[in-house]
N, CA and C atoms as a LAMMPS dump frame, in Angstrom:
ITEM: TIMESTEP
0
ITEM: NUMBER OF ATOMS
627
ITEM: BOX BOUNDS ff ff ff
-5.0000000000000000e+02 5.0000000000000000e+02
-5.0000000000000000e+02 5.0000000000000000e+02
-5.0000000000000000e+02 5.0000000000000000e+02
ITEM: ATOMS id mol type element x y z
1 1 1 N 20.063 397.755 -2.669
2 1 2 C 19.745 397.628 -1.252
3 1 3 C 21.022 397.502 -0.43
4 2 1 N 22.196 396.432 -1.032
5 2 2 C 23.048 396.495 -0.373
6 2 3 C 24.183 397.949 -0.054
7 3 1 N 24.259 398.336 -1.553
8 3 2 C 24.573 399.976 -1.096
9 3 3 C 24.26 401.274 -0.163
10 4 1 N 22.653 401.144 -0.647
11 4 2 C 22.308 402.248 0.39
12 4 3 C 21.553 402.078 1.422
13 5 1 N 21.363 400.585 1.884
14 5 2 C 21.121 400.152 3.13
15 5 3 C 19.011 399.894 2.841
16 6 1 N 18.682 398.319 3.449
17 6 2 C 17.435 398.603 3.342
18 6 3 C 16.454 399.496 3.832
19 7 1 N 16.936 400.213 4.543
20 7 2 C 15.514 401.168 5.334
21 7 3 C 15.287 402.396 3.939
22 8 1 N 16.309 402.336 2.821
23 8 2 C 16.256 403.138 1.409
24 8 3 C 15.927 402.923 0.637
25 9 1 N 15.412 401.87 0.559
26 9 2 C 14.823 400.827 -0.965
27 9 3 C 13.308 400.786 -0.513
28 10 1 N 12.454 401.012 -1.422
29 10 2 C 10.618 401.024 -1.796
30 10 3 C 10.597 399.853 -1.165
31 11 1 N 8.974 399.657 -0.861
32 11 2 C 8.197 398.709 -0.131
33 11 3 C 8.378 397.826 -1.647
34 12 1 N 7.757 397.896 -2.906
35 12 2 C 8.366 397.031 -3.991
36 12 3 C 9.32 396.457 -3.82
37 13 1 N 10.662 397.284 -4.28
38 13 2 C 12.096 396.735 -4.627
39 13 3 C 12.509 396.095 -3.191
40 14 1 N 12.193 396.115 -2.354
41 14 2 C 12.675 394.899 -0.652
42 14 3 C 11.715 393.631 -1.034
43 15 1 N 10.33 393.957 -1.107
44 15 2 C 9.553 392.653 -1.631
45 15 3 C 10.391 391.806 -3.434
46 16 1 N 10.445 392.619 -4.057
47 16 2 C 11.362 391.911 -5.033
48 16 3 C 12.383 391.18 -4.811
49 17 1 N 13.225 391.648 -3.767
50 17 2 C 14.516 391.169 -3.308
51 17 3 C 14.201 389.974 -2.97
52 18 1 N 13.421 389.998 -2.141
53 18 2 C 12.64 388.637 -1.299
54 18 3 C 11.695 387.511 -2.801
55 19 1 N 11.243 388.072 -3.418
56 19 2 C 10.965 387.25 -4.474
57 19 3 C 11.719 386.574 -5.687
58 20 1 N 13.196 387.429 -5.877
59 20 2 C 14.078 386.779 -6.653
60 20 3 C 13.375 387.155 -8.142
61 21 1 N 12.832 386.744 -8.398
62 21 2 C 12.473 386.961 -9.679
63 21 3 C 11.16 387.035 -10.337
64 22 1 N 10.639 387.029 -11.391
65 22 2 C 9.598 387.594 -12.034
66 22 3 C 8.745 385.982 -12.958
67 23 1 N 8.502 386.62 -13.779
68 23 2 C 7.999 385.144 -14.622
69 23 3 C 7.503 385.977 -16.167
70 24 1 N 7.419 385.212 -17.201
71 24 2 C 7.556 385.539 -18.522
72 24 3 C 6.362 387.042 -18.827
73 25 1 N 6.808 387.872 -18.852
74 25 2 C 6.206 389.056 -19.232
75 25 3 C 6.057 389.882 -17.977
76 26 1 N 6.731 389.568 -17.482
77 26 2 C 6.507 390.131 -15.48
78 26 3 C 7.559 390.204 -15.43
79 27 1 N 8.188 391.268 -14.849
80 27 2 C 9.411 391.453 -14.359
81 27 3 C 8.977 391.31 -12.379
82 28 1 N 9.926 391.202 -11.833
83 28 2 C 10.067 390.833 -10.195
84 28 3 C 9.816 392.437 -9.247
85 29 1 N 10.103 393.493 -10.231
86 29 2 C 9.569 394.462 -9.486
87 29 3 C 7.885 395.098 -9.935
88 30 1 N 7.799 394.306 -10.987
89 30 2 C 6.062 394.523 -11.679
90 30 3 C 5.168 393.54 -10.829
91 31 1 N 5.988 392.871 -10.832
92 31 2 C 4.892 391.575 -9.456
93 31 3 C 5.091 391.987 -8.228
94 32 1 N 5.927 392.773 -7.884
95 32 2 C 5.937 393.107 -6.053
96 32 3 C 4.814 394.185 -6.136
97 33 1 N 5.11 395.158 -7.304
98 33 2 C 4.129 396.111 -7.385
99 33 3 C 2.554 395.651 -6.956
100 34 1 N 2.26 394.634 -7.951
101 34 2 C 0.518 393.586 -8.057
102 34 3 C 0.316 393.499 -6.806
103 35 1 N 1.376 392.596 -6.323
104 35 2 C 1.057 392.455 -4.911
105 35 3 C 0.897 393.231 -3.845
106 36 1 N 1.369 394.126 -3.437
107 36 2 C 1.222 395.456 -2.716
108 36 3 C -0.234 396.44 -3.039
109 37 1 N -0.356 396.317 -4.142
110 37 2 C -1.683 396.901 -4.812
111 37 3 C -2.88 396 -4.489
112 38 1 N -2.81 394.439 -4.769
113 38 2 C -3.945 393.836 -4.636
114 38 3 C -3.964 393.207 -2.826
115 39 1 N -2.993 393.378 -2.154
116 39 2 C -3.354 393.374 -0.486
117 39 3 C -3.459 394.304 0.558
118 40 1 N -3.471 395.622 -0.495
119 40 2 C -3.411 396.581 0.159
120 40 3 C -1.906 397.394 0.92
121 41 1 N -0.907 396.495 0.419
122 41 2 C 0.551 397.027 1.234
123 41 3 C 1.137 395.852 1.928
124 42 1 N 2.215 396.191 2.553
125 42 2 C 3.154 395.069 3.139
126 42 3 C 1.932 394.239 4.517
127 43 1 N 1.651 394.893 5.045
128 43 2 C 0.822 394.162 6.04
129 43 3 C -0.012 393.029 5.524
130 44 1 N -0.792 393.571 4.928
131 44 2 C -1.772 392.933 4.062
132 44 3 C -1.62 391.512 3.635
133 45 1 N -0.044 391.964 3.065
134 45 2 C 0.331 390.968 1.878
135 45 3 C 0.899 390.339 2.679
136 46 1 N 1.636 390.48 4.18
137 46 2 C 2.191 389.025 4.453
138 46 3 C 1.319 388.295 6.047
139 47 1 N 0.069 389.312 5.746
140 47 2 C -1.347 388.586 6.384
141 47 3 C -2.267 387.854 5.444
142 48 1 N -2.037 388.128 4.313
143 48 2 C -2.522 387.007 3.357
144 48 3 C -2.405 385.333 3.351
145 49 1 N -3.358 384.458 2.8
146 49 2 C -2.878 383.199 2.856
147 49 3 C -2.5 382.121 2.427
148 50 1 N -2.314 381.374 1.721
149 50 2 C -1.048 380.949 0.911
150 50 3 C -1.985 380.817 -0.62
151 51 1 N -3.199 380.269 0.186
152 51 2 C -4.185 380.134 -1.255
153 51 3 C -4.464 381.335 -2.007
154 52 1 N -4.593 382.632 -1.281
155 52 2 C -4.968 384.189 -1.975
156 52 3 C -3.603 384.681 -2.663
157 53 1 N -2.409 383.777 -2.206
158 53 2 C -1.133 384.561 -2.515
159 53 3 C -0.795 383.731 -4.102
160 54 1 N -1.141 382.464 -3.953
161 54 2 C -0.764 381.775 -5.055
162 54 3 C -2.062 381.823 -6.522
163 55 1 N -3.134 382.785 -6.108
164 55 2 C -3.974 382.606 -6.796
165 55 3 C -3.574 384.394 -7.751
166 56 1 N -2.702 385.241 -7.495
167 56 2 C -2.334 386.207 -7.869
168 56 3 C -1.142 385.856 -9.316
169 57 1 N -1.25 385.788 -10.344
170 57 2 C -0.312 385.809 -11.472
171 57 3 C 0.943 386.339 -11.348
172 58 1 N 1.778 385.384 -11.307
173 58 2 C 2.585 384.995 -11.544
174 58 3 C 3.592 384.514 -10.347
175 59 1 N 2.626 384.527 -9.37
176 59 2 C 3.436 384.083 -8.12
177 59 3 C 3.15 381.987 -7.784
178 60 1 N 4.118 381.735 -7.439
179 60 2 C 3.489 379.939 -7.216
180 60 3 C 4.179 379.712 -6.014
181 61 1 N 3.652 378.146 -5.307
182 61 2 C 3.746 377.892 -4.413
183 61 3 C 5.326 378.008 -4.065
184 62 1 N 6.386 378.007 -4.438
185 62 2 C 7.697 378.751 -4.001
186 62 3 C 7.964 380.231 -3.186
187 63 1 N 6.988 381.2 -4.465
188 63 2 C 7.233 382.934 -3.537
189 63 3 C 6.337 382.753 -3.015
190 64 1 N 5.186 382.188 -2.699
191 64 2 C 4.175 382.323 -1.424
192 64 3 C 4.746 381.683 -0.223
193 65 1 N 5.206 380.575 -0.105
194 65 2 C 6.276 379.873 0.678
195 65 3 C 6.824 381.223 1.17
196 66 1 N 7.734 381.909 0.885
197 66 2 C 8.566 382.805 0.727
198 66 3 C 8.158 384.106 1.946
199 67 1 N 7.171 384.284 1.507
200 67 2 C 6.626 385.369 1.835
201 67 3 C 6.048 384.984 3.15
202 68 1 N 5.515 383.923 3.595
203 68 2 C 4.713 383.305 4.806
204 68 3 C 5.794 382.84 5.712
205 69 1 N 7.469 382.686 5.207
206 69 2 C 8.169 382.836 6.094
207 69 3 C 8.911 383.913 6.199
208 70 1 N 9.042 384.991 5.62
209 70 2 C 8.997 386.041 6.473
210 70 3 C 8.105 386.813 7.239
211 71 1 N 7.449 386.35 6.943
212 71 2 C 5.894 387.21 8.497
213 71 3 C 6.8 385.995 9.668
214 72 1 N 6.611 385.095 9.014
215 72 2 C 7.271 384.087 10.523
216 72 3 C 8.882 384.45 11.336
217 73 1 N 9.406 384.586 10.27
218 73 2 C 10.523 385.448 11.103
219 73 3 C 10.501 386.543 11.606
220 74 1 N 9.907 387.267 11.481
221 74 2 C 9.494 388.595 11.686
222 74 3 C 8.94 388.663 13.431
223 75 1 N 8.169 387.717 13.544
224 75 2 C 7.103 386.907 14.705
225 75 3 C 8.012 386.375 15.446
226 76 1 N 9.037 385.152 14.935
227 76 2 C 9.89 384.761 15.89
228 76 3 C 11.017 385.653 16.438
229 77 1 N 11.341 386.354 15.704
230 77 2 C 12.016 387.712 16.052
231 77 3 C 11.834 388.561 17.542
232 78 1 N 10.48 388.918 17.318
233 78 2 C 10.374 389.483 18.141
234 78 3 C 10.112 388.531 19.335
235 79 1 N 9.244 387.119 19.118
236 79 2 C 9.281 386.266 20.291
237 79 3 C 10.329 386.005 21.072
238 80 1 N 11.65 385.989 20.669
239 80 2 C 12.786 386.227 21.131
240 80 3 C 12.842 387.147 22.448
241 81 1 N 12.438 388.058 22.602
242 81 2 C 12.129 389.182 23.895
243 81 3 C 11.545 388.765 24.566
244 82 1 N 10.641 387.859 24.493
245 82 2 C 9.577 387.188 25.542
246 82 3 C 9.697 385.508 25.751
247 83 1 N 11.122 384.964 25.313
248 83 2 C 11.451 383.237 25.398
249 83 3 C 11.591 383.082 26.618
250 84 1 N 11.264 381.985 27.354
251 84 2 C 11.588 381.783 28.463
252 84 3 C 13.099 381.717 29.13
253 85 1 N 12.98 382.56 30.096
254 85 2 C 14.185 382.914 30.784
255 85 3 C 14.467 384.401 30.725
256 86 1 N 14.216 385.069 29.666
257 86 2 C 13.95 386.552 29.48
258 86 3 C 13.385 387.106 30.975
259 87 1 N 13.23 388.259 31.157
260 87 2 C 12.984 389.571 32.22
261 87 3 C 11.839 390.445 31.489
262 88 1 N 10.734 390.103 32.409
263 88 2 C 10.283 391.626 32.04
264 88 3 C 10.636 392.372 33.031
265 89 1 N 10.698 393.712 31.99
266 89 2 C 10.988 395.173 33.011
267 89 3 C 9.924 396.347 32.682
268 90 1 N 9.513 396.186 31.503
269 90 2 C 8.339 397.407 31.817
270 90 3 C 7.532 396.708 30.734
271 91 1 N 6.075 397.446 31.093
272 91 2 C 5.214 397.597 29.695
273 91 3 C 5.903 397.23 28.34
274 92 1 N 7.177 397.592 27.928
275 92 2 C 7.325 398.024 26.438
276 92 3 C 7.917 396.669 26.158
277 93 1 N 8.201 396.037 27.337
278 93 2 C 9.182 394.301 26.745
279 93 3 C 8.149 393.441 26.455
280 94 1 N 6.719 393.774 26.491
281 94 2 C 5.73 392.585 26.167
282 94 3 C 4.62 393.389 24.597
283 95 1 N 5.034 394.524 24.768
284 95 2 C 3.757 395.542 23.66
285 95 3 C 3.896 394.964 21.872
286 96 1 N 5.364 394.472 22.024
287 96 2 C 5.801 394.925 20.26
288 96 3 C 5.35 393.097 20.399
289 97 1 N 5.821 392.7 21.221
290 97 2 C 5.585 391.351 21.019
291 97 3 C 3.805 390.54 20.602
292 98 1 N 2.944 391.23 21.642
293 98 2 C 1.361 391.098 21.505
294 98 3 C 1.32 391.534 20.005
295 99 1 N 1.806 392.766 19.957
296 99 2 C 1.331 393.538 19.009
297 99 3 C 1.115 392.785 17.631
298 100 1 N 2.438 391.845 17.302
299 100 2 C 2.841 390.976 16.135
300 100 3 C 2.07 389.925 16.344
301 101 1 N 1.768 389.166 17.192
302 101 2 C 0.807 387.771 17.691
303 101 3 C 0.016 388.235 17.368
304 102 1 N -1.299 389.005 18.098
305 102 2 C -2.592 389.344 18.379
306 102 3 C -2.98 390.491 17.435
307 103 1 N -2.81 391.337 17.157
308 103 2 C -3.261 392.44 16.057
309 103 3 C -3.63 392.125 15.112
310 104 1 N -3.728 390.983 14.053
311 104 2 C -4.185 390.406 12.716
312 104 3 C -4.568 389.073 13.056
313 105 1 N -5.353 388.886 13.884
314 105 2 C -6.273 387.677 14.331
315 105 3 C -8.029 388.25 13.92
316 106 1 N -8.406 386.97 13.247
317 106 2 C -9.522 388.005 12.663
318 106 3 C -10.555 387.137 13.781
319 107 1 N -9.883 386.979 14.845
320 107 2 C -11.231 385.931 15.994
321 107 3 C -10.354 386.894 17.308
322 108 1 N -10.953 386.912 18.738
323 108 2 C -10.509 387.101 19.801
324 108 3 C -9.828 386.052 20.277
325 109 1 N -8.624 386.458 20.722
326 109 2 C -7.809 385.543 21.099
327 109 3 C -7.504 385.698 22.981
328 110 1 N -7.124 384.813 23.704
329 110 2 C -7.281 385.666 25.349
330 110 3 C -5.429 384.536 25.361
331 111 1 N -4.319 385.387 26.095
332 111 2 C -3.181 384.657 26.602
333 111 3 C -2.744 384.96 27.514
334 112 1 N -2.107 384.401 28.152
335 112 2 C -1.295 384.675 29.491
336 112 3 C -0.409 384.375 29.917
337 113 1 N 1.512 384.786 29.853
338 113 2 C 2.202 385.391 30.128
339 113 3 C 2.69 385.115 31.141
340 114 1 N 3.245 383.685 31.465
341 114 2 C 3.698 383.516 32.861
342 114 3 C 4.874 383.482 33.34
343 115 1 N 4.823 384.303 34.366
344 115 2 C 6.373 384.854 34.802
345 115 3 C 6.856 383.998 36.21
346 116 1 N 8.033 383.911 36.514
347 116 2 C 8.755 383.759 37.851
348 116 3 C 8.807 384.656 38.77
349 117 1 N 9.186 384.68 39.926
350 117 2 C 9.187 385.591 40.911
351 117 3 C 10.47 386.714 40.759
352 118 1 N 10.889 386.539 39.374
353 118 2 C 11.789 387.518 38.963
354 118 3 C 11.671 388.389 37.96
355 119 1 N 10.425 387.87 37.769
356 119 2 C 9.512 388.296 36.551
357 119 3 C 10.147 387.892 35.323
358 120 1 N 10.942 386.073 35.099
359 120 2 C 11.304 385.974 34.279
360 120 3 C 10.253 384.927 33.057
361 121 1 N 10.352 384.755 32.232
362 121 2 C 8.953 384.291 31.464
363 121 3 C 9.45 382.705 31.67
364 122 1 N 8.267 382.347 31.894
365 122 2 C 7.881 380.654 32.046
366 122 3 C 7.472 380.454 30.5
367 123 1 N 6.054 380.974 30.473
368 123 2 C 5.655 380.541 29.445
369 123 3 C 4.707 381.31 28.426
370 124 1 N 4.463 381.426 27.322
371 124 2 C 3.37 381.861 26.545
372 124 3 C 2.074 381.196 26.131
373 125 1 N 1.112 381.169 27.086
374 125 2 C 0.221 380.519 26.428
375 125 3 C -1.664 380.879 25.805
376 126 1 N -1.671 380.627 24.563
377 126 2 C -3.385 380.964 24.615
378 126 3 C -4.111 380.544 25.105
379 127 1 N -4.716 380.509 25.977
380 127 2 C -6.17 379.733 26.811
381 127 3 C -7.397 379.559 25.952
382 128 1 N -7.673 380.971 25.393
383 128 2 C -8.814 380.957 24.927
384 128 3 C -9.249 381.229 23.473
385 129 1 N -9.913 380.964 22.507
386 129 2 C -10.051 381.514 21.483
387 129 3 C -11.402 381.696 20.964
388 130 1 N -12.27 382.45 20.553
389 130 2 C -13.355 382.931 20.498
390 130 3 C -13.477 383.269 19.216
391 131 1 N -14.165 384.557 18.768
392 131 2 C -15.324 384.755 17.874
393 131 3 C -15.18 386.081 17.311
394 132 1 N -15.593 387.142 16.331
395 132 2 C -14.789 388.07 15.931
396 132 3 C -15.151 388.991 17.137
397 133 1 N -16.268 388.94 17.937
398 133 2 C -15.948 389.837 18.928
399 133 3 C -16.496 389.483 20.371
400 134 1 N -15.751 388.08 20.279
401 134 2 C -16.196 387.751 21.975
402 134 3 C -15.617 386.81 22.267
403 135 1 N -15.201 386.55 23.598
404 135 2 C -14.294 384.788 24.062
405 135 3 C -14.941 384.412 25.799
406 136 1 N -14.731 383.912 25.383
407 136 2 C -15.495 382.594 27.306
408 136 3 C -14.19 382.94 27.55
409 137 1 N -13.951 382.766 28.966
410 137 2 C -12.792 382.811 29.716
411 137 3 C -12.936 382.925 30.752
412 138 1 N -12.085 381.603 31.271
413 138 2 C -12.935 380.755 32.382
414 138 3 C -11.779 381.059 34.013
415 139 1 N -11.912 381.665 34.471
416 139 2 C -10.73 382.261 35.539
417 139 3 C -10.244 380.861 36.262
418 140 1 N -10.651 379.737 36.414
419 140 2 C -9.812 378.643 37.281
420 140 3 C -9.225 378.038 35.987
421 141 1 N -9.114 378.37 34.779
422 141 2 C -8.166 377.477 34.066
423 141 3 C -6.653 378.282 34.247
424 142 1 N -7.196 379.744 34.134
425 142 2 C -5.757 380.629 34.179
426 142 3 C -5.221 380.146 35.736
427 143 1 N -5.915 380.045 36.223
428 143 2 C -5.306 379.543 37.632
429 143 3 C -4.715 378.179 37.841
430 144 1 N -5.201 376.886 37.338
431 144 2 C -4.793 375.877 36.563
432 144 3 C -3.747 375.681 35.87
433 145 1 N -3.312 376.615 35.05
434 145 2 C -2.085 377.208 34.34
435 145 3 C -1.225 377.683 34.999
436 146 1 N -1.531 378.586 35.76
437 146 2 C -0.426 379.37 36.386
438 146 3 C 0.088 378.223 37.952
439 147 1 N -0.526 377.609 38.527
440 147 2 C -0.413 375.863 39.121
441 147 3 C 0.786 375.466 38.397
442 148 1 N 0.288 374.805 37.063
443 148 2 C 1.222 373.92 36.808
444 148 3 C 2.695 374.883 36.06
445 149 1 N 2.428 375.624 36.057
446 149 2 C 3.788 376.752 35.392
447 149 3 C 4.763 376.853 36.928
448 150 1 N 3.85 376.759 37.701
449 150 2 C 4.695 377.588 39.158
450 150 3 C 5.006 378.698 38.93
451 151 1 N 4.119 379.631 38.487
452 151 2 C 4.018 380.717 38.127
453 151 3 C 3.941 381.518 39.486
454 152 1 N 4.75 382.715 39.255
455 152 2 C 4.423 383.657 40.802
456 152 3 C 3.691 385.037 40.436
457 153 1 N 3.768 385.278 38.55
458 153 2 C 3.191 386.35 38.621
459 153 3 C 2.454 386.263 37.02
460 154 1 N 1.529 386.732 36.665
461 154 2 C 0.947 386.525 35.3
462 154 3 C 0.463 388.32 34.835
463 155 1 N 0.715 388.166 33.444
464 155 2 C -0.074 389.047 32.542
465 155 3 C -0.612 388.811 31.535
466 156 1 N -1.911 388.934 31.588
467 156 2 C -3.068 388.52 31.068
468 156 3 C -2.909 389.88 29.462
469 157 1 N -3.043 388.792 28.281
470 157 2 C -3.285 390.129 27.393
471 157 3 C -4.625 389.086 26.063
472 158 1 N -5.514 389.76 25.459
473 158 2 C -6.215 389.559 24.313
474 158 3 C -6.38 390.58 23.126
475 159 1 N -6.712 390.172 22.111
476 159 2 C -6.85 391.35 20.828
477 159 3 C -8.386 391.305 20.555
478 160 1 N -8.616 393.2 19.957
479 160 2 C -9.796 393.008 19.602
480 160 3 C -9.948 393.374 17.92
481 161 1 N -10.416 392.308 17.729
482 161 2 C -10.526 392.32 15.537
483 161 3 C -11.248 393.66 15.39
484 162 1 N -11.968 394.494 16.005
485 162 2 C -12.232 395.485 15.799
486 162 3 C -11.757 396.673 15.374
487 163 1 N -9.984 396.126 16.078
488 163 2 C -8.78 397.411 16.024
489 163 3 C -9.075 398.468 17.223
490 164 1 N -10.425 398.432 17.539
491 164 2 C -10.334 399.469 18.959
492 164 3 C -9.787 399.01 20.366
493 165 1 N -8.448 399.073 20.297
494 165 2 C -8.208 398.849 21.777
495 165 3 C -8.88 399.335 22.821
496 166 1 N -9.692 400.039 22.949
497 166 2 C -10.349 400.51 24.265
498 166 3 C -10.852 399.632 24.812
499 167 1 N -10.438 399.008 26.774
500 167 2 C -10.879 397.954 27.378
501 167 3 C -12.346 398.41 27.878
502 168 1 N -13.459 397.611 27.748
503 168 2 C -14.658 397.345 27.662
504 168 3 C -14.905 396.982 28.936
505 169 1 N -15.842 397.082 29.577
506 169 2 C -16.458 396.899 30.817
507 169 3 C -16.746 395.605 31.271
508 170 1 N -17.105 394.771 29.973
509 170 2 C -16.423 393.127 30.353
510 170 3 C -15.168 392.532 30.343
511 171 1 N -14.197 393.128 29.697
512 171 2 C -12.62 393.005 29.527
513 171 3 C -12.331 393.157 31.628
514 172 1 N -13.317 394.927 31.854
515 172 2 C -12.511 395.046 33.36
516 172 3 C -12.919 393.937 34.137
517 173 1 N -14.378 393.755 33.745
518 173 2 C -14.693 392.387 35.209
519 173 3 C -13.911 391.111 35.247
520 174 1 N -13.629 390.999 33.946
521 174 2 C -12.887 389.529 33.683
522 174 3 C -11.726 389.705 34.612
523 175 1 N -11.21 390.718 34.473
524 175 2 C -9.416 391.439 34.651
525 175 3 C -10.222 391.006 36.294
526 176 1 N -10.911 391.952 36.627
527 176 2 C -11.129 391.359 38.043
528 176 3 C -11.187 390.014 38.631
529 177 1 N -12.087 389.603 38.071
530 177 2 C -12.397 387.704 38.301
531 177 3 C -10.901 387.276 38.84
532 178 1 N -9.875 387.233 37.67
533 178 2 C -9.038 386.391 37.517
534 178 3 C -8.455 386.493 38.539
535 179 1 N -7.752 388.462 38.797
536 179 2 C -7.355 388.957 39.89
537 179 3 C -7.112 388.358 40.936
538 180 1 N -8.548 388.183 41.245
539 180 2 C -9.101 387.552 42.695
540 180 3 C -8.959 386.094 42.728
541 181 1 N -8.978 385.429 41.8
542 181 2 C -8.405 383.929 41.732
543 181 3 C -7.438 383.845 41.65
544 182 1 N -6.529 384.336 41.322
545 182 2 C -5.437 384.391 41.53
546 182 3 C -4.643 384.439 42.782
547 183 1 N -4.94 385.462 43.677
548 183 2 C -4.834 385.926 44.783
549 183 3 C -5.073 384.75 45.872
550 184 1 N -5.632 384.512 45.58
551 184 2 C -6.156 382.651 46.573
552 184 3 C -5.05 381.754 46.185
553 185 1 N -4.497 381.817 45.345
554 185 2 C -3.175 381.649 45.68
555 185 3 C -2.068 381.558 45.479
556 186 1 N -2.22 383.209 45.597
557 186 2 C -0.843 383.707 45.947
558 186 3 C 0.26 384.646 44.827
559 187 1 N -0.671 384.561 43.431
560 187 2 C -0.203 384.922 42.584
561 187 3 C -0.276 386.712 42.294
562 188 1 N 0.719 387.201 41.409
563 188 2 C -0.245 388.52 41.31
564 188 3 C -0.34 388.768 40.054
565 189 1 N -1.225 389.304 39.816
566 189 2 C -1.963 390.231 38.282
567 189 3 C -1.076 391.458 37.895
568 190 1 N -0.417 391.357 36.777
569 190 2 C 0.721 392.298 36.794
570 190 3 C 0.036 393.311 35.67
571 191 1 N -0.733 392.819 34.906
572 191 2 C -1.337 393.786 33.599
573 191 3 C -2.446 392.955 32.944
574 192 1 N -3.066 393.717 31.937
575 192 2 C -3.77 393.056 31.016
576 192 3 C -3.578 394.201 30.456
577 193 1 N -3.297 393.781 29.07
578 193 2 C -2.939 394.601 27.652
579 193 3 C -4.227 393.941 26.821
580 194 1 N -4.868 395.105 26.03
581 194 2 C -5.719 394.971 24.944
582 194 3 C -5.506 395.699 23.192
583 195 1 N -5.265 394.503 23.009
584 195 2 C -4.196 394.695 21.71
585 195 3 C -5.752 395.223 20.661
586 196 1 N -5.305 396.145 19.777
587 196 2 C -5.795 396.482 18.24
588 196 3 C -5.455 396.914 17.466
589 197 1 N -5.547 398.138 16.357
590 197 2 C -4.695 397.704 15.223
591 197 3 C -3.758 398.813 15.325
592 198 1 N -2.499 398.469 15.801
593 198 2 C -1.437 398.832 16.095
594 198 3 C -1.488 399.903 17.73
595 199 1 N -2.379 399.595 18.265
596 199 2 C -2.31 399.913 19.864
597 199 3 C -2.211 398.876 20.546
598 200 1 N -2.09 399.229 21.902
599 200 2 C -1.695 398.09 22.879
600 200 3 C -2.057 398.593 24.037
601 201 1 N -3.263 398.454 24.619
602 201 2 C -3.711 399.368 26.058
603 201 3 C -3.301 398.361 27.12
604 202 1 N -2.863 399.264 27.927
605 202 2 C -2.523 398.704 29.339
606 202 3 C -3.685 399.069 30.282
607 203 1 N -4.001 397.801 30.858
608 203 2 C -4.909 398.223 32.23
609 203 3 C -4.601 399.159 33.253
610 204 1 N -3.098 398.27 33.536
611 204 2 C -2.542 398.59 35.041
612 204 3 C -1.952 400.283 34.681
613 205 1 N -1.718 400.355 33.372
614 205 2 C -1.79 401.948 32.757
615 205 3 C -2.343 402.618 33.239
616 206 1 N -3.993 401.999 32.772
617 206 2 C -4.814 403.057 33.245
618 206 3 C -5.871 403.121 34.247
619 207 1 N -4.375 402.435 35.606
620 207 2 C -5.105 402.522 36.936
621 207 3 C -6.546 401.383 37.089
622 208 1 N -6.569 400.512 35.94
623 208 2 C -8.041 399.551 36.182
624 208 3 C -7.678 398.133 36.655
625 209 1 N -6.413 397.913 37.001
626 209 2 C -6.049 396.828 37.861
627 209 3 C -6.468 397.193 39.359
């Protein structure tokens, strides 16, 4: 890996690297193999959970450890683009970020994204959390929130466990509700993104703000 650079080394031999080693009759690239096979691939396997990871032969609570902090770095990584004090400037500085949060939530999740009047980030927060395909979401709490943030501008984003990003006709009224509560005072509605499995729809994209 160090020779010919990781983007050249198998989805195995990078997971091996990361596992160090094997265990008696297992070699470390025969167990990255298991694992990739029995979660379906890298996603899978570091959306897995510590109990499904340690219940696989020859792995123990050390490489599962292991493995659950790199999905976490991976996550804080990209949270990095969206820490407070950061800029948004377009669509694409908030997409990769949802994308890693919200895309492997197996419940609906609803957050909101509060910016300064420079559009610099205040804060990240979930409001709501729901059900595999539905969430309450209550428009004077986001307003409540965006109050005590001193927020001047918000973007509203949720995921759907379905994987179909396409925003739904209750997704638009909500997007409306808030809108308009918002507006009372004083704030503005900059987007709502609807995350699924590996899309990221923009409202204000597609003209439904």
């Amino acid at each position: 890996m160090v020779n010919a650079g990781p983007e050249r080394v198998s989805d195995a031999e990078l997971l091996a690297v990361m596992l160090g080693r094997g265990v008696r009759g297992l070699s470390v690239l025969e167990l990255a193999r298991n694992l990739l096979a029995t979660f379906g691939g890298i996603r899978g396997l570091l959306n897995a959970s510590f109990e499904d990871l340690v219940a696989v032969h020859g792995m123990g609570a050390g490489k599962a450890a292991t493995l659950i902090a790199a999905r976490e770095c991976g996550c804080r990584y990209l949270q990095e683009k969206l820490a407070p004090g950061q800029s948004i400037h377009s669509p694409g500085d908030s997409r990769e970020f949802l994308l890693a949060r919200l895309r492997d939530r197996p419940h609906e999740v609803f957050c909101c994204l509060f910016l300064d009047n420079r559009h610099r980030v205040l804060a990240f927060d979930e409001l709501f959390r729901g059900t595999i395909d539905n969430t309450t979401v209550y428009p004077r709490e986001v307003v409540r929130q965006a109050l005590q943030r001193n927020a001047a501008a918000v973007i509203l984003a949720h995921n759907h466990p379905s994987g179909v990003a396409e925003p739904s006709e209750a997704d638009q009224l909500i997007t409306r509700r808030i809108r308009g509560a918002l507006e009372l005072i004083d704030v503005r509605l900059l987007d709502h993104f609807v995350v699924g499995d590996g899309v990221c729809t923009s409202l204000a994209g597609r003209g439904m703000l």
